[in-house]
matplotlib code that plots the C-alpha trace (Angstrom):
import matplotlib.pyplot as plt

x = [26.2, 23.1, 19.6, 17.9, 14.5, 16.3, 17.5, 13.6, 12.0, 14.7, 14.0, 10.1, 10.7, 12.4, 9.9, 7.5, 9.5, 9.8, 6.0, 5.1, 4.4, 1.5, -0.3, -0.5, -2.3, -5.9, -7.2, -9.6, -6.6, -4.2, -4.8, -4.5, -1.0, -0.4, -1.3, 0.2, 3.4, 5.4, 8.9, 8.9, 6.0, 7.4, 7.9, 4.4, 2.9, 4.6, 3.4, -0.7, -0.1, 1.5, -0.9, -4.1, -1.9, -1.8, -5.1, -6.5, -5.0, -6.3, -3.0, -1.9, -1.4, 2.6, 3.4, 1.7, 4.6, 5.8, 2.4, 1.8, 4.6, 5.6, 4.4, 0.8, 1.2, 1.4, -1.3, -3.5, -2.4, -2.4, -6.8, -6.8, -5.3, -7.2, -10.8, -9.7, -11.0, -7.9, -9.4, -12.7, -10.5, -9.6, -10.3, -12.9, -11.7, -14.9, -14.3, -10.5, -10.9, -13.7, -11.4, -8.1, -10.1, -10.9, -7.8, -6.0, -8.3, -7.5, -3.5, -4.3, -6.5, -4.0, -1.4, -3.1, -3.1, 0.8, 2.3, 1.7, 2.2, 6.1, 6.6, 6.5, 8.0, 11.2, 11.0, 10.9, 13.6, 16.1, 16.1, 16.8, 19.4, 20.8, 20.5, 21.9, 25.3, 25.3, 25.1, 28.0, 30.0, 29.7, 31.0, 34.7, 37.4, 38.4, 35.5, 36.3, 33.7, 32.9, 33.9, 30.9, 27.4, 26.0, 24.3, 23.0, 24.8, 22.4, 22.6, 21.6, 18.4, 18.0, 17.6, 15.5, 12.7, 13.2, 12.2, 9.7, 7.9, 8.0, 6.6, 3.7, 2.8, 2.6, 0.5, -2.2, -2.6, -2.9, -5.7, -7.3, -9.2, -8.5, -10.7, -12.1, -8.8, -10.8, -14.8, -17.7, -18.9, -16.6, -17.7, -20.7, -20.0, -17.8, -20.9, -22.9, -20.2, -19.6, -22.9, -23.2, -19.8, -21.5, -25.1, -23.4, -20.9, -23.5, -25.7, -22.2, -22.5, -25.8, -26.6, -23.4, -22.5, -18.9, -16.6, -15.5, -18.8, -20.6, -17.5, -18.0, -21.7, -20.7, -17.9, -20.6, -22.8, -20.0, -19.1, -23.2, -23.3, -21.1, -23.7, -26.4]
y = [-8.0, -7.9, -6.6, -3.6, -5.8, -8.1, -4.8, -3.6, -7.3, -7.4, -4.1, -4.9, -8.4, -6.3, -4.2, -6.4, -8.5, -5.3, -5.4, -8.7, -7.9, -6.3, -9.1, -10.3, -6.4, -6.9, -4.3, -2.5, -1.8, -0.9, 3.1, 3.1, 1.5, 4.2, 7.1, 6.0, 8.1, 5.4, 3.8, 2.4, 1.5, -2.2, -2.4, -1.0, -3.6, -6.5, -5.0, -5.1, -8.9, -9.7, -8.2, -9.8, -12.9, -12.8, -11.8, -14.7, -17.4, -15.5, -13.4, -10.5, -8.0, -7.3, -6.5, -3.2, -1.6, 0.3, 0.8, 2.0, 3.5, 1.1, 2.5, 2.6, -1.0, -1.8, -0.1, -2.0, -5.1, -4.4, -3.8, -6.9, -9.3, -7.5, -8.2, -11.1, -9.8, -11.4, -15.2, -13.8, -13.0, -16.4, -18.2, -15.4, -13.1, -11.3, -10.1, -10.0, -7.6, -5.6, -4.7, -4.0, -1.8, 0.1, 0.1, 1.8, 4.3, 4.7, 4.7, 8.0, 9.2, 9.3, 10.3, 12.9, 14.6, 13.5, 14.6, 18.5, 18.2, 15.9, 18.7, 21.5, 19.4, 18.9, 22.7, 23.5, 20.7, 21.7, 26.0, 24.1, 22.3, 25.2, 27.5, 25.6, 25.1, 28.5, 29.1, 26.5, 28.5, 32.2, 30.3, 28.9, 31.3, 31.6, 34.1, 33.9, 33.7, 30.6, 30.3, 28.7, 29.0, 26.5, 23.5, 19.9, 16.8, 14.1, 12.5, 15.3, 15.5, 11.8, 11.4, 14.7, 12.9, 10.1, 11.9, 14.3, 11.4, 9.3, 12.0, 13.0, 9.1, 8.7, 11.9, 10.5, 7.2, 8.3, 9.9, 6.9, 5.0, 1.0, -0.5, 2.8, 3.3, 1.8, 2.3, 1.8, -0.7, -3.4, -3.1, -3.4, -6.8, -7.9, -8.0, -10.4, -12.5, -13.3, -14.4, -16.0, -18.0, -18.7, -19.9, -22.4, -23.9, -25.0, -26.4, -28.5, -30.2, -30.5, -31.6, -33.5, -31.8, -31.6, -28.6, -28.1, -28.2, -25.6, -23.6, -23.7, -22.4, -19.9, -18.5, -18.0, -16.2, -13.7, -13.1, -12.6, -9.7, -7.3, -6.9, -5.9]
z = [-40.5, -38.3, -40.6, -40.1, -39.5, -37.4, -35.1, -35.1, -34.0, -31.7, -30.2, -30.0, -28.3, -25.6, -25.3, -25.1, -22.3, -20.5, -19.4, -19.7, -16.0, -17.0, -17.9, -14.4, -13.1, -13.4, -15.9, -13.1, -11.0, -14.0, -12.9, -9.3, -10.1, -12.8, -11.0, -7.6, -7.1, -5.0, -6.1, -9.7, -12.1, -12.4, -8.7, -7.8, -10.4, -8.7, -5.1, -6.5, -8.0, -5.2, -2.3, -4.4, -3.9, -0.5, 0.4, -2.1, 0.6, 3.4, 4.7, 5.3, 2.3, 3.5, 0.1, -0.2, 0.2, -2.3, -3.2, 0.1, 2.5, 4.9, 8.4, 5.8, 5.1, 8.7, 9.7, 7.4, 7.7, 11.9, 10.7, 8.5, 11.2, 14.3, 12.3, 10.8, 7.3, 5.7, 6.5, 4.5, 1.2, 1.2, -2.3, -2.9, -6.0, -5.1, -1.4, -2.5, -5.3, -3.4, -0.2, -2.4, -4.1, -1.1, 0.1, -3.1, -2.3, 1.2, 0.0, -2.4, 0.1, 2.9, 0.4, -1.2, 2.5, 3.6, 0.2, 1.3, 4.6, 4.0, 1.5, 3.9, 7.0, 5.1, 4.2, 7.6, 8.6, 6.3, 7.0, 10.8, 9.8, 7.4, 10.6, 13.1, 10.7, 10.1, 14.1, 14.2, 11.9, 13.6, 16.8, 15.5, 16.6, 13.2, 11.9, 8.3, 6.2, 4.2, 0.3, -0.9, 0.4, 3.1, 2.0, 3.2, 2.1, 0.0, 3.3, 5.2, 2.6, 2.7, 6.5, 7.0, 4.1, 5.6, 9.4, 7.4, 6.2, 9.4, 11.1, 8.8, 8.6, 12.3, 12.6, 10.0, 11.1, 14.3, 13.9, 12.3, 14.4, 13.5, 11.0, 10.6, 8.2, 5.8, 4.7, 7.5, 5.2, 6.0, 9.7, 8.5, 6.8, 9.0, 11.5, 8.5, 7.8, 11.9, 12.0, 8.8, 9.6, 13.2, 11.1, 8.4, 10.9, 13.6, 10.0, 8.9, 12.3, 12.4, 8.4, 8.2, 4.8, 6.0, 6.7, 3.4, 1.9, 4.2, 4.1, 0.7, 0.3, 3.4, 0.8, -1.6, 0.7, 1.8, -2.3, -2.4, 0.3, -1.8, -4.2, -1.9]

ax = plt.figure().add_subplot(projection="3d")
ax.plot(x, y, z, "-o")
ax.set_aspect("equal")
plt.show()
């Protein structure tokens, strides 16, 4: 027969195993993952690791999503790749942690403003649908009335989200005008780090200290700029 205290360990060790994932979530990020409404806790936990991942080796963030709806994701990885800010995350926790930051707060920026808006698009979608069933209805030869009230299928409801939200999304990004998606400050840099980039490469050819070495001390200079 199986203990009591054996049942309780065994209940903690799963519990425990159950977010183990969070060791990986960098405390400073732990509440824009918490508060960010977006598929499941554990999913949107993997999404943050693995985006800080991917921007640590210099590529695109493609895992934001579910973080970040998918047209969302695009749209900012579309930015990183078109500035080339990605290749300036590379190895740098600093510049890496710095623009994720900013871009968690563009997600519940942008979301804060779609939420409303999907809300009362799908209202609006499904009286349509509703009406134009009705309509349907009245026509048939045989007038008798129905037994049951009208109503939408979950399929019905899933595809009118699903169009609600496409078209919200599109609306709002649209209006965004390409790195301007995310804080002037990174054009700002951006314009530094060119010329910085443009300074230590013509000094590694000149000094001979090597590529790796002056990209080295040019990584250091980009992590330096965030703090001014």
């Amino acid at each position: 027969m199986i203990s009591e205290s054996y049942k309780v360990q065994s209940s903690l060790f799963n519990l425990d195993s159950q977010y183990t994932f969070l060791d990986n979530v960098p405390e400073k990020f732990l509440p824009a993952v918490i508060t960010n409404t977006n598929g499941e806790f554990v999913e949107r936990c993997k999404s943050l690791v693995n985006t800080r991942n991917e921007l640590l080796v210099g590529a695109n963030p493609t895992s934001l999503s579910p973080l970040a709806p998918q047209s969302l994701t695009d749209a900012i990885c579309k930015v990183l790749e078109d500035t080339g800010l990605n290749r300036y995350c590379a190895q740098s926790e600093e510049v890496t942690d710095a623009l994720l930051s900013d871009i968690l707060i563009t997600i519940d920026k942008l979301q804060s403003k779609a939420s409303p808006l999907v809300t009362g698009l799908i209202k609006k979608l499904e009286e349509d649908a509703l009406s134009q069933i009705k309509k349907a209805l009245e026509k048939r030869k045989n007038k008798r009335k129905p037994t049951k009230p009208i109503s939408l299928t979950n399929a019905q409801q899933t595809r009118i989200a699903e169009t609600a939200s496409e078209e919200v999304w599109h609306q709002l990004l649209s209006e965004q005008n390409g790195v301007g998606i995310l804080p002037s400050v990174w054009q700002e840099r951006l314009a530094v780090w060119a010329q910085l980039e443009e300074v230590f490469t013509e000094l590694g050819l000149i000094t001979g200290l090597g590529f790796d070495l002056s990209k080295g001390v040019f990584q250091s200079m980009v992590g330096s700029t965030l703090l001014g």
